[in-house]
C-alpha positions in Angstrom: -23.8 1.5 -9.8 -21.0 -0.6 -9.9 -19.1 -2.0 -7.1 -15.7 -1.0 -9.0 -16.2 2.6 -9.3 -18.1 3.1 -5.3 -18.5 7.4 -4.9 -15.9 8.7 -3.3 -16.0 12.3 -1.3 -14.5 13.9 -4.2 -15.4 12.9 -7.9 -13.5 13.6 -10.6 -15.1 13.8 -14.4 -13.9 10.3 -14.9 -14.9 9.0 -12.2 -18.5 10.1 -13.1 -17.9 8.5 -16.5 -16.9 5.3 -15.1 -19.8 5.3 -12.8 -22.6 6.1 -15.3 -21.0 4.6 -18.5 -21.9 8.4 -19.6 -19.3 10.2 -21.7 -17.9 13.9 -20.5 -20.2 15.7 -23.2 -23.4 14.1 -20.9 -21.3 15.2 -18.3 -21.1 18.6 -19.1 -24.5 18.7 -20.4 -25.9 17.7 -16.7 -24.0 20.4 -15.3 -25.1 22.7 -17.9 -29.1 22.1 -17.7 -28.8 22.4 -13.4 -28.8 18.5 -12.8 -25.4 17.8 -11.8 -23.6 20.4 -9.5 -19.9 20.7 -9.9 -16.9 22.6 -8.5 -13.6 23.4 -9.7 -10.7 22.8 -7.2 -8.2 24.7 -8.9 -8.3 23.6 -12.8 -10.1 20.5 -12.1 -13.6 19.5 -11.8 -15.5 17.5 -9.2 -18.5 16.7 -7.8 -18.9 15.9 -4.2 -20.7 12.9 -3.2 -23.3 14.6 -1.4 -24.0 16.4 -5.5 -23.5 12.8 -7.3 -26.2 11.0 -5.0 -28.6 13.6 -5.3 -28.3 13.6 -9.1 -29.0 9.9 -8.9 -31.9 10.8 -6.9 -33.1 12.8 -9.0 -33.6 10.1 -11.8 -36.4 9.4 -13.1 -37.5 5.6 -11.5 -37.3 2.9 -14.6 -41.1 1.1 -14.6 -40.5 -1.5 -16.5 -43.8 -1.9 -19.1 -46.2 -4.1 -18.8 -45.8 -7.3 -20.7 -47.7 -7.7 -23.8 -49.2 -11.3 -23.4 
């Protein structure tokens, strides 16, 4: 995560798609398949922290492979 876009209590769709580099298809997709909670506050759409961190959480861990000497 990048030190220019820190999580704020209320996230907005861009604000998720500066964070994650994602676009709002992934976004919507996320929300779609149960991964990423949302909530509309009145025609917009945002995620609360508390939702964004435990979607990041909820990443798979990167393992990086061995190396192949």
């Amino acid at each position: 995560m990048s030190n220019q876009h820190p999580l704020k209590e209320i996230n907005t769709i861009e604000d998720w798609r500066k964070i994650t580099g994602s676009n709002r298809n992934r976004f919507y997709q996320e929300v779609r398949e149960g991964r990423l909670k949302a909530r509309k506050y009145g025609r917009r759409t945002v995620v609360l922290r508390a939702d964004f961190e435990a979607w990041l959480n909820d990443l798979p861990e990167f393992i990086p492979a061995a190396d192949a000497a």
